[in-house]
C-alpha positions as CSV (number, residue, x, y, z in Angstrom):
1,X,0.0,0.0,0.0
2,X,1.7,3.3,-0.8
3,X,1.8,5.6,2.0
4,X,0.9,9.5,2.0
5,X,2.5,12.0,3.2
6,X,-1.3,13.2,4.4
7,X,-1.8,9.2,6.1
8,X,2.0,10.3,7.4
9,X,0.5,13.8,9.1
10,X,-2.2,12.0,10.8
11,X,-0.4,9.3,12.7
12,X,2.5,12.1,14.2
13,X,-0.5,14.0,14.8
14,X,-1.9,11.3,16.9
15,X,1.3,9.8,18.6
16,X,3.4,12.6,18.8
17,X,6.0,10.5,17.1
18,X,8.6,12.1,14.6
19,X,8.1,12.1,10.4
20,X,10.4,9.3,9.6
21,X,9.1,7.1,12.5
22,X,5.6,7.6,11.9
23,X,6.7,6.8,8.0
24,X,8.3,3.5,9.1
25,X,5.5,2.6,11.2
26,X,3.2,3.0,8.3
27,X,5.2,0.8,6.2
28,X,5.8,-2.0,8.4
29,X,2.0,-1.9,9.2
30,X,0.9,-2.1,5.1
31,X,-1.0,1.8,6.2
32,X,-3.0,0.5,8.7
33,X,-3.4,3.2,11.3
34,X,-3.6,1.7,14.4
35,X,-1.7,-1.2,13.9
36,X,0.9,2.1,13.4
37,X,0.0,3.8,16.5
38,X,1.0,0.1,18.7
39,X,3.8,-0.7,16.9
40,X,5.0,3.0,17.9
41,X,4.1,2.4,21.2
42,X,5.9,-1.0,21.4
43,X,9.0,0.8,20.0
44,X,8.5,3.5,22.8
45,X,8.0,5.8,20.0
46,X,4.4,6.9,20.8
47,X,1.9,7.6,23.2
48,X,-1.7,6.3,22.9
49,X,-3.9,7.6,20.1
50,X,-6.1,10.5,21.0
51,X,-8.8,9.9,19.4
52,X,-10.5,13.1,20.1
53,X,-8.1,14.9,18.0
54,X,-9.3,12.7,14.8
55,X,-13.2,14.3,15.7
56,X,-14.5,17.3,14.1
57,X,-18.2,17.3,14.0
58,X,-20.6,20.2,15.0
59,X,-23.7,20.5,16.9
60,X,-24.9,19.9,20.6
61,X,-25.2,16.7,23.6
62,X,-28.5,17.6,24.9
63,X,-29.2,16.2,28.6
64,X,-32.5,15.3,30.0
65,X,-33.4,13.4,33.3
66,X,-36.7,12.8,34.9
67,X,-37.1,10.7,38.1
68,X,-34.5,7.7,37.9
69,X,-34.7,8.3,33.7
70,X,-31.6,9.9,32.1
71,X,-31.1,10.7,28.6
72,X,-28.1,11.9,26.9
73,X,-29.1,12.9,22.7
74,X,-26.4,14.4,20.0
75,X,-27.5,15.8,17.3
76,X,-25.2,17.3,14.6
77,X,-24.7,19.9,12.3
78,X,-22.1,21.3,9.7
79,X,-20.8,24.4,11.6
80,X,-20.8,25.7,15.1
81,X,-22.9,28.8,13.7
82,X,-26.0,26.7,13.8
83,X,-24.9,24.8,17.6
84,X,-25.2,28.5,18.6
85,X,-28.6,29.1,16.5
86,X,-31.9,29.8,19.1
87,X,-34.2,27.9,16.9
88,X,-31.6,24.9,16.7
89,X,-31.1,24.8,20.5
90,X,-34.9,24.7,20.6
91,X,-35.2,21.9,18.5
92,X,-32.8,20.4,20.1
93,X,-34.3,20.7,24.0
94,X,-37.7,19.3,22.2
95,X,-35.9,16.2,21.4
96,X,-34.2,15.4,24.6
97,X,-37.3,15.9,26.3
98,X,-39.6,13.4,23.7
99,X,-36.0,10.6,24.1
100,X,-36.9,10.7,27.7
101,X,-39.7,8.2,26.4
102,X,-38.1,6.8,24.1
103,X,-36.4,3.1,24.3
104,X,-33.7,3.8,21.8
105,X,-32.4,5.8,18.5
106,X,-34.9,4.4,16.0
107,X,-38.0,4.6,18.7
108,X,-36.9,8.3,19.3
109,X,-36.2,9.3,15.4
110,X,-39.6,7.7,15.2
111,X,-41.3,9.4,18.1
112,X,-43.9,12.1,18.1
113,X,-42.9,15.9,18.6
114,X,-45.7,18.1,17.6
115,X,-47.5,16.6,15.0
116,X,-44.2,15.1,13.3
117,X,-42.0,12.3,14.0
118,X,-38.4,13.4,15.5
119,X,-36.4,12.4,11.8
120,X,-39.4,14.8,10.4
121,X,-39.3,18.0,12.3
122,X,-34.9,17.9,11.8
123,X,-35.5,17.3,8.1
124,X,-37.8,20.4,8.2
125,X,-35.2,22.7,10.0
126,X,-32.9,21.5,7.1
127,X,-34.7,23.3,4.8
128,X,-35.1,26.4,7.1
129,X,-31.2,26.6,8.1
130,X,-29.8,25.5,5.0
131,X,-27.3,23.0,6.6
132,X,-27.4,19.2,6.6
133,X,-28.1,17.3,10.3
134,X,-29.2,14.2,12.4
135,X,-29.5,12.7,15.4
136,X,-26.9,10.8,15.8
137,X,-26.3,8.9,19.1
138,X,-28.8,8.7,22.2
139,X,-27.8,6.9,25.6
140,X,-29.7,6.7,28.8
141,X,-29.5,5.3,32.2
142,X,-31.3,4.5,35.3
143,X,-30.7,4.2,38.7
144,X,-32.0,5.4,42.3
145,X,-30.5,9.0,41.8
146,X,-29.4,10.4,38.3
147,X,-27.3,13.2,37.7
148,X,-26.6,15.5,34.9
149,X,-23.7,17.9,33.8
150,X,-23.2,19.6,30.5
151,X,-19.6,21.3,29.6
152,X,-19.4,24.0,27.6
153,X,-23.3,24.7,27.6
154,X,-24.8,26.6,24.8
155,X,-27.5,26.7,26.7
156,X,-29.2,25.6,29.8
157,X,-29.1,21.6,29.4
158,X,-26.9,21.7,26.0
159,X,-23.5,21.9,25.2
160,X,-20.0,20.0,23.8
161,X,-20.0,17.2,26.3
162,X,-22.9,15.8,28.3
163,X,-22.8,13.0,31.2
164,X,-25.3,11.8,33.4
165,X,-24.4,9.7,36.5
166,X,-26.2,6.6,38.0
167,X,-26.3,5.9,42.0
168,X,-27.2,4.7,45.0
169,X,-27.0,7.1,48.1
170,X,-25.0,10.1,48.2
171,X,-26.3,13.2,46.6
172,X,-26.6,15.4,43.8
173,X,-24.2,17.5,45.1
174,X,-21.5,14.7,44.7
175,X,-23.0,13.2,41.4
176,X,-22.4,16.7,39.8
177,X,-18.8,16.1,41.0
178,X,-18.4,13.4,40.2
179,X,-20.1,13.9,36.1
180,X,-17.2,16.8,35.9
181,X,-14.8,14.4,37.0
182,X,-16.2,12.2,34.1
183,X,-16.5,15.0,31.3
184,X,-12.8,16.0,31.9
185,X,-11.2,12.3,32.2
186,X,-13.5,10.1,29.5
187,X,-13.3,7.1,31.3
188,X,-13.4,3.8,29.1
189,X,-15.3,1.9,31.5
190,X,-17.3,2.1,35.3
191,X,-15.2,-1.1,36.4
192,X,-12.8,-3.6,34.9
193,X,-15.4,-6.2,35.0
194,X,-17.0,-3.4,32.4
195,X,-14.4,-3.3,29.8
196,X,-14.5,-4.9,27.3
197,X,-11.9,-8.0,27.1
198,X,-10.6,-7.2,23.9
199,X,-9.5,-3.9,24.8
200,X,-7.5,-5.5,27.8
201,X,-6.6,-8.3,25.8
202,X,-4.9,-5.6,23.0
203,X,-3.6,-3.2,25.7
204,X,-1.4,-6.4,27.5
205,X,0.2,-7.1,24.5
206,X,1.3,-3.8,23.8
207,X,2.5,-4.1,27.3
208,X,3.9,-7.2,27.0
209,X,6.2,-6.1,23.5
210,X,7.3,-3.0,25.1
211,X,8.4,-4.7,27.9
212,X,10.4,-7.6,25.5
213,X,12.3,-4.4,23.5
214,X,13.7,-4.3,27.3
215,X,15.2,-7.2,26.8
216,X,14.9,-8.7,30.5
217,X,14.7,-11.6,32.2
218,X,11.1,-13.4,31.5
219,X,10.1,-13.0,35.1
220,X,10.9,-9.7,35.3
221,X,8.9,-9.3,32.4
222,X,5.8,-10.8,34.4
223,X,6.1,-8.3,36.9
224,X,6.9,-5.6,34.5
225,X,3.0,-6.2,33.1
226,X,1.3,-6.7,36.4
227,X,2.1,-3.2,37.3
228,X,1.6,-1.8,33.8
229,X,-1.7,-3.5,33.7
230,X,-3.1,-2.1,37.1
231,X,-1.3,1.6,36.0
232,X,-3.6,1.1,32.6
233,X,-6.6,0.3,34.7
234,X,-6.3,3.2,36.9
235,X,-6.1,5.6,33.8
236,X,-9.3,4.2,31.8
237,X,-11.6,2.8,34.5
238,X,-14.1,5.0,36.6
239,X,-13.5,4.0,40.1
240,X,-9.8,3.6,40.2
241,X,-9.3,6.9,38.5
242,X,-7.1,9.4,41.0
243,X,-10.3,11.7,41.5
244,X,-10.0,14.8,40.5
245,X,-11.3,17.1,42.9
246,X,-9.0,15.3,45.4
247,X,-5.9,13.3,43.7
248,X,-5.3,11.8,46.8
249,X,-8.6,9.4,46.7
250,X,-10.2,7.4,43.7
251,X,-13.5,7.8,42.5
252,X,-14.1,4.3,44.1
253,X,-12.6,5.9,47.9
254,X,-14.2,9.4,47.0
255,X,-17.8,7.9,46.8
256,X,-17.3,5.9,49.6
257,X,-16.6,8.6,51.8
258,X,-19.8,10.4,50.4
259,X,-21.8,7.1,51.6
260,X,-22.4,6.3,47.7
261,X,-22.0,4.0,44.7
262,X,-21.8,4.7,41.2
263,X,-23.5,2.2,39.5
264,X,-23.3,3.5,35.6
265,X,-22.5,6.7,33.4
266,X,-22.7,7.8,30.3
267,X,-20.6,10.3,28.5
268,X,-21.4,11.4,24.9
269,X,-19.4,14.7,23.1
270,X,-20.0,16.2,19.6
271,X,-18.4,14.5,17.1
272,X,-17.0,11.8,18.7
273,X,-15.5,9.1,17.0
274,X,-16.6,10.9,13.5
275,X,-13.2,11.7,11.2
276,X,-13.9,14.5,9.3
277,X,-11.3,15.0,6.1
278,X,-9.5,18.6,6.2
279,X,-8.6,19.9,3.2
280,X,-4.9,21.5,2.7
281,X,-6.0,25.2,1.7
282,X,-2.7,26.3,0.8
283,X,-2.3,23.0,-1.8
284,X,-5.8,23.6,-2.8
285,X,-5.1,26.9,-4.0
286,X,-2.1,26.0,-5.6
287,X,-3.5,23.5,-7.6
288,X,-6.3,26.0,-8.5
289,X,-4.1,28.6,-9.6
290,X,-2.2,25.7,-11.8
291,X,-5.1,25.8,-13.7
């Protein structure tokens, strides 16, 4: 597979990792990208990806809870003009009120909302804005107490990045702390039981090469990824996260002090997980003028 110099941009720009390394990477891997970021990281070269920096979508997480019912919709747009636009942020508020009700995407695209179904009403303010959207993603949650935060609102219950927390005791108070703690640190998983095997599976042989490039001793090795494993696990899991109002706890030690227990979250932000191709406009104009 040839490789590009734009393919070439994209991994340095998520590893960190220098031109000709990211270059090599991409040619011992046949292009494929994240084969490129682990065999960077194997080599010591790299740092996870970060993923966020490959998103680029517009519009607005919308938060809703009523009683033990939380929902979390995104709905997108082209251009941050329109995630700013009153009648957009109305439309918006209508839907995360109507996905309260709803049991999942499809019911809620199908759902009623003045006369018109959800997919309806945003294909009508298409026409009126004059740029393309959908509702993309909707999450909920339950539990004895539900708590919402938005970052970055727009507007009241709507912004860039909206979690709602699940739990038993405790109160809102501490749920709103601890869906901050959740916007700013993205969490993989509640627990380790909650992760999903593959991911630990992938991330322990990663650990595992690294620590071979060492070249030590096989039992030093073993130890090498026990500790490596639980550092990993304390960096992508909820409760064994360092938490951040007070480093010196975890979320797990935090809520126990607050007499409660987190028993689910969800976290949703615009445009996550959506790569968005940017065009070079200095090469573009180039070509242009080239005729």
């Amino acid at each position: 597979m040839a490789i590009t110099a734009s393919m070439v941009k994209e991994l340095r720009d998520t590893t960190g990792a220098g031109m000709m390394d990211a270059k090599k990477a991409l040619t011992e891997n046949n292009g494929d990208m994240e084969a490129s970021v682990d065999w960077l990281r194997t080599k010591g070269l790299a740092k996870a990806a970060k993923k966020s920096g490959r998103t680029a979508a517009e519009g607005l997480v919308a938060v809703q809870v009523e009683g033990g019912r939380g929902v979390a919709v995104e709905v997108n747009s082209e251009t941050d003009f329109v995630g700013k636009n009153a009648d957009f942020q109305k439309m918006v508020a209508g839907i995360a009120k109507v996905a309260v009700s709803a049991a999942d995407i499809d019911a809620l695209k199908a759902a009623d909302m003045g006369g018109k179904t959800v997919e309806q009403t945003v294909t009508d303010a298409v026409a009126v804005i004059g740029e393309n959207m959908s509702v993309r993603r909707m999450n909920s949650i339950e539990g004895d107490l539900v708590v919402s935060y938005v970052h970055n609102a727009a507007a009241p219950g709507m912004g860039n990045i909206g979690v709602l927390v699940a739990m038993t005791g405790g109160d809102e108070a501490f749920g709103k702390q601890i869906a901050m703690h959740i916007a700013a640190t993205n969490p993989a998983s509640l627990s380790e039981e909650d992760l999903d095997p593959a991911v630990i599976e992938k991330e322990k042989q990663v650990q595992i090469d690294i620590a071979k490039e060492s070249g030590k001793p096989d039992a030093v090795i073993e130890k090498m990824i026990v500790g490596r494993m639980q550092k990993y696990m304390s960096e992508v899991t909820l409760v064994n996260q360092a938490f951040v109002i007070n480093p010196d706890l975890t979320v797990a030690a935090a809520a126990k002090e607050a007499g409660a227990t987190i028993t689910g979250f969800v976290r949703l932000e615009v445009g996550e997980g959506i790569e968005v191709v940017k065009e070079d406009f200095a090469a573009e104009v180039a070509k242009v003028s080239q005729g």
